[in-house]
MIZAPA-241676 format. One record per residue (C-alpha): residue number from 1; residue in three letters; x, y, z. Coordinates in steps of 0.1 Angstrom, whole numbers, plus 5000, padded with zeros to 4 digits. Last residue first. Example, Ala and Ser with C-alpha at 12.3 -4.5 7.8 and 13.67 -1.06 7.14 Angstrom:
! residues 2
<pt seq="2" type="SER" X="5137" Y="4989" Z="5071"/>
<pt seq="1" type="ALA" X="5123" Y="4955" Z="5078"/>
END
This chain:
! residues 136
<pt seq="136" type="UNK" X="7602" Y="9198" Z="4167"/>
<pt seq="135" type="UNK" X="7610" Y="9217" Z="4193"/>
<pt seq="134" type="UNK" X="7629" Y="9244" Z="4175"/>
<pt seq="133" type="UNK" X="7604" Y="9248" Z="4151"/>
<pt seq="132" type="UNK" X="7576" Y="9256" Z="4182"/>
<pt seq="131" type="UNK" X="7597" Y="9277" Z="4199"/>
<pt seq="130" type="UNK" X="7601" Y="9295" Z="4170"/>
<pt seq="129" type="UNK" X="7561" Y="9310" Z="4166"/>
<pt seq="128" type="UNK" X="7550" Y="9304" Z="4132"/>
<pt seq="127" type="UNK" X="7510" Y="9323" Z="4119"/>
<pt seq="126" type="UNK" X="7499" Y="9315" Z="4088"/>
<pt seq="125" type="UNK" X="7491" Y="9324" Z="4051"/>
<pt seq="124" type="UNK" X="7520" Y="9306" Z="4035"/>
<pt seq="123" type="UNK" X="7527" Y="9269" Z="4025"/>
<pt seq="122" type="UNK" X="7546" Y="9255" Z="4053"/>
<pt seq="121" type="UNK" X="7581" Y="9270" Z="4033"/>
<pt seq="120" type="UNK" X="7563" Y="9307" Z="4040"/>
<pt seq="119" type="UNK" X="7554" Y="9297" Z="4075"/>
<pt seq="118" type="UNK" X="7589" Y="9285" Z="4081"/>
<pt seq="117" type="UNK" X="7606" Y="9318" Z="4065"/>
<pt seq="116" type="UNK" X="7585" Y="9339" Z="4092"/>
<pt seq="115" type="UNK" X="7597" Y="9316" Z="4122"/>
<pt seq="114" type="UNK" X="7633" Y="9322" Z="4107"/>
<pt seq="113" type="UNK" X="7625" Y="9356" Z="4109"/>
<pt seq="112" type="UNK" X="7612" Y="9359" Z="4144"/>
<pt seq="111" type="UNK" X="7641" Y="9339" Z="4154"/>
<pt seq="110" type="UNK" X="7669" Y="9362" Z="4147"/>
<pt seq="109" type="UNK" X="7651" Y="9391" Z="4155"/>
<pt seq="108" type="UNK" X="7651" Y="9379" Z="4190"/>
<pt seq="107" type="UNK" X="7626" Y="9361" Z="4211"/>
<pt seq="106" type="UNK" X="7607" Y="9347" Z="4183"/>
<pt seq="105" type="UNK" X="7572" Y="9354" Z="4160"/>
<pt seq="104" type="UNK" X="7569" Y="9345" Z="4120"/>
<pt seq="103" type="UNK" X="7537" Y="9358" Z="4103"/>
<pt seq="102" type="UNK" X="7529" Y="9350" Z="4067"/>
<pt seq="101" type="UNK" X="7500" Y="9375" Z="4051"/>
<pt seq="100" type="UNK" X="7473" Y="9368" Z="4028"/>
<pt seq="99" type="UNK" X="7462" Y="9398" Z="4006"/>
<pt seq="98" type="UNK" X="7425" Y="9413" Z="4002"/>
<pt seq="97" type="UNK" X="7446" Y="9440" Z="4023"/>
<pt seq="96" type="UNK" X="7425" Y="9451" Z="4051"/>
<pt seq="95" type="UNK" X="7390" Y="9430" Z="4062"/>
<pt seq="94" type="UNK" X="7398" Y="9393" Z="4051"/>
<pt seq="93" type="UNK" X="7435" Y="9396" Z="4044"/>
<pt seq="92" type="UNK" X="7451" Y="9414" Z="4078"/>
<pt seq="91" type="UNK" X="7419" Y="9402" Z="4094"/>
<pt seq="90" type="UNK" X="7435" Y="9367" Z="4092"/>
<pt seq="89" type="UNK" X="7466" Y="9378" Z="4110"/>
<pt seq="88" type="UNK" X="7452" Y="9402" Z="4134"/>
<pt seq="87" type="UNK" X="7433" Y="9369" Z="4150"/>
<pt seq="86" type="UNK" X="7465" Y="9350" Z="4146"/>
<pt seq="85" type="UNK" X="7484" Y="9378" Z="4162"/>
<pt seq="84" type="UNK" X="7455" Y="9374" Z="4195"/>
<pt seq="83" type="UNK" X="7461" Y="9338" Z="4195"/>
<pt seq="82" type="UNK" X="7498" Y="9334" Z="4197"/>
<pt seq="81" type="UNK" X="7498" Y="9366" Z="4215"/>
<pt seq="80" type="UNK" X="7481" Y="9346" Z="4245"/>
<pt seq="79" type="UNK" X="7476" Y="9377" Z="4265"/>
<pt seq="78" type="UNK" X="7469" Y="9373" Z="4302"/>
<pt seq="77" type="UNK" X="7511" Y="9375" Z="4315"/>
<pt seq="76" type="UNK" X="7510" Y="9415" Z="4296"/>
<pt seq="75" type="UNK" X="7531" Y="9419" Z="4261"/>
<pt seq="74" type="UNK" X="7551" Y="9439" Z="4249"/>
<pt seq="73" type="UNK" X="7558" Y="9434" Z="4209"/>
<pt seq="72" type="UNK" X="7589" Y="9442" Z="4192"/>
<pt seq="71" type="UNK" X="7583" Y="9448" Z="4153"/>
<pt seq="70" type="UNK" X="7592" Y="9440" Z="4116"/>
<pt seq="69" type="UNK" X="7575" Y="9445" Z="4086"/>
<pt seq="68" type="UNK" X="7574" Y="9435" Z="4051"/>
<pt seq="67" type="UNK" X="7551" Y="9442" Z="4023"/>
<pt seq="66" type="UNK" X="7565" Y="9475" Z="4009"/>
<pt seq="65" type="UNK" X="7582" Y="9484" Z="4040"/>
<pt seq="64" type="UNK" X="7580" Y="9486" Z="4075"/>
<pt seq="63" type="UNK" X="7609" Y="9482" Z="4105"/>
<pt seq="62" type="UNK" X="7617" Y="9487" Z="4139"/>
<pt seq="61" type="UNK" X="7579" Y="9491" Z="4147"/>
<pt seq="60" type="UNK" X="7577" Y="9496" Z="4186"/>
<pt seq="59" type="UNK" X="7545" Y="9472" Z="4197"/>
<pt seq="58" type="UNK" X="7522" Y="9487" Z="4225"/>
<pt seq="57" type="UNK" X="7511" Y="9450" Z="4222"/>
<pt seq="56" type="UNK" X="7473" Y="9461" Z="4212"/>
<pt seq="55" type="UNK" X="7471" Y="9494" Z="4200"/>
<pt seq="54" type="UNK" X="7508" Y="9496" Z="4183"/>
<pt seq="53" type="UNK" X="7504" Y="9463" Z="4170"/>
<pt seq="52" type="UNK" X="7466" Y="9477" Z="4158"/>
<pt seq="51" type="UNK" X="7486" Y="9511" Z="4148"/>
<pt seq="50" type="UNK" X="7514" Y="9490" Z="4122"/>
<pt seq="49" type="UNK" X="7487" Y="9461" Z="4107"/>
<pt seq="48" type="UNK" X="7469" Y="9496" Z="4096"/>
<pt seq="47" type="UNK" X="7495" Y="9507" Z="4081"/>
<pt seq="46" type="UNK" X="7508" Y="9479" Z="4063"/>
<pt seq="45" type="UNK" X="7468" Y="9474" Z="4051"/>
<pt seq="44" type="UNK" X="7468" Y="9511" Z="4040"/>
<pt seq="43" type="UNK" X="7505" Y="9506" Z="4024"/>
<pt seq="42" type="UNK" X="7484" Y="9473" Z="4001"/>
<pt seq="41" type="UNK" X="7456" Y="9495" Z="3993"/>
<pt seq="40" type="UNK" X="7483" Y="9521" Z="3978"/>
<pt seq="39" type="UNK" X="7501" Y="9496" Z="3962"/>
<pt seq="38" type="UNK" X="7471" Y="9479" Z="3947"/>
<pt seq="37" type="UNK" X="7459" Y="9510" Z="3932"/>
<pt seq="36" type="UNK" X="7492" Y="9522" Z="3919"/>
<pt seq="35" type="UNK" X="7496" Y="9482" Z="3899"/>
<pt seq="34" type="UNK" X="7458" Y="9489" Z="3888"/>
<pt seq="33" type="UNK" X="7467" Y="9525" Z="3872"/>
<pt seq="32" type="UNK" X="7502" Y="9512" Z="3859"/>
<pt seq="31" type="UNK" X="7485" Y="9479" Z="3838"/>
<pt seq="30" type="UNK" X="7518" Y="9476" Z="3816"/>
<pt seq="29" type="UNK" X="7509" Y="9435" Z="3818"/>
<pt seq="28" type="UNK" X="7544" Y="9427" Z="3830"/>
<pt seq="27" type="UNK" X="7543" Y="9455" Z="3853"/>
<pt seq="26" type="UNK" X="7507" Y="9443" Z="3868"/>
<pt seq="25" type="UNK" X="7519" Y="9408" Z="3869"/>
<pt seq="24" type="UNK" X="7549" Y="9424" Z="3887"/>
<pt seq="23" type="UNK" X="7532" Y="9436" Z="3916"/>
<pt seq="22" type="UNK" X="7512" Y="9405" Z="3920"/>
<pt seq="21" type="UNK" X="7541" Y="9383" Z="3921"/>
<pt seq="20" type="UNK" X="7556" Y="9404" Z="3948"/>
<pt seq="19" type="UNK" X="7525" Y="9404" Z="3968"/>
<pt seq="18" type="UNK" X="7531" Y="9365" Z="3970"/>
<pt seq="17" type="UNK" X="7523" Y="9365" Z="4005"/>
<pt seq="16" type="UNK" X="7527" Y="9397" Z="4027"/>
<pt seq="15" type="UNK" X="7556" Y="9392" Z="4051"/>
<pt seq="14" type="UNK" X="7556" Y="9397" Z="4083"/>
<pt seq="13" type="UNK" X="7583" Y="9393" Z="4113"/>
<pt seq="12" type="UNK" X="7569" Y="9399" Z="4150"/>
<pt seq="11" type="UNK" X="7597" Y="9405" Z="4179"/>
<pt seq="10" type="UNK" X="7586" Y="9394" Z="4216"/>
<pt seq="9" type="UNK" X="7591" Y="9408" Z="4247"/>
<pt seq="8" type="UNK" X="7583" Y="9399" Z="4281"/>
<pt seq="7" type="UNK" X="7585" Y="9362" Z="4278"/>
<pt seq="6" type="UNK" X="7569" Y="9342" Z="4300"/>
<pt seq="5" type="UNK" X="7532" Y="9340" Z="4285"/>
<pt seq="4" type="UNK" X="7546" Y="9326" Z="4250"/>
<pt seq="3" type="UNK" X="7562" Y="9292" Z="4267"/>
<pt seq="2" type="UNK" X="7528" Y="9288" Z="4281"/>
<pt seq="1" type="UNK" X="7514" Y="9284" Z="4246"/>
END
C-alpha cells in the first residue's frame, strides 16, 4: 500500500449494504415502530463512523445521509489508511450498526466512488481503494 502513504489527502465513499432493502421490508410489512428503531440505530452508527474519521484522519465530512457518506481524509506518512478504514469498516457492523458497510477510497471524489461501486459489484461488505481497479 505504498501508493496510499504518498498521498496527502484522500476522499472516503460509504455506503451501508442493502439498508435500503431493509427499510422497505419494514414499509412493506407496515412495521413503523421497528422501521423508526432501525433508522435511529442506523444515524447512531452514521454518526459514529462521522467523529472516529474525524478522530482518526481529522476527516472533513462533505457529505452524510441516510446510509451514505462522503469525506476527505488527512492522513500522516505512518498510517496505512487501507488498514486502519478496514479496521473502522468491520466495526462499523460488528460493534455500531448490526449493518455491513461497502467502502470505496480515491484521490478525488471521482474515484472514491467508483472504488465504492466496485466493492458493491465484488459482493459488498469491503473495503476498494482505486488504485487498485485501475491496475488491474
Amino acid at each position: 500500500m505504498n501508493e496510499v502513504h504518498s498521498l496527502q489527502k484522500l476522499f472516503l465513499a460509504a455506503d451501508g449494504d442493502d439498508v435500503g432493502s431493509c427499510i422497505e421490508y419494514y414499509i412493506l410489512r407496515n412495521e413503523i415502530e421497528q422501521l423508526s428503531r432501525f433508522s435511529l440505530q442506523y444515524e447512531i452508527a452514521i454518526n459514529w463512523l462521522q467523529e472516529i474519521l474525524v478522530k482518526k484522519f481529522n476527516a472533513s465530512i462533505i457529505f452524510a445521509g441516510g446510509d451514505t457518506l462522503l469525506a476527505v481524509l488527512s492522513q500522516t506518512a505512518d498510517v496505512d489508511v487501507f488498514d486502519v478504514i478496514e479496521v473502522i469498516r468491520i466495526d462499523f457492523g460488528k460493534k455500531a450498526s448490526g449493518r455491513t458497510l461497502s467502502i470505496g477510497i480515491g484521490s478525488t471524489p471521482q474515484e472514491a466512488h467508483i472504488a465504492l461501486k466496485y466493492a458493491k459489484v465484488s459482493g459488498k461488505n469491503r473495503l476498494s481503494l482505486y488504485k487498485e481497479i485501475q491496475n488491474g
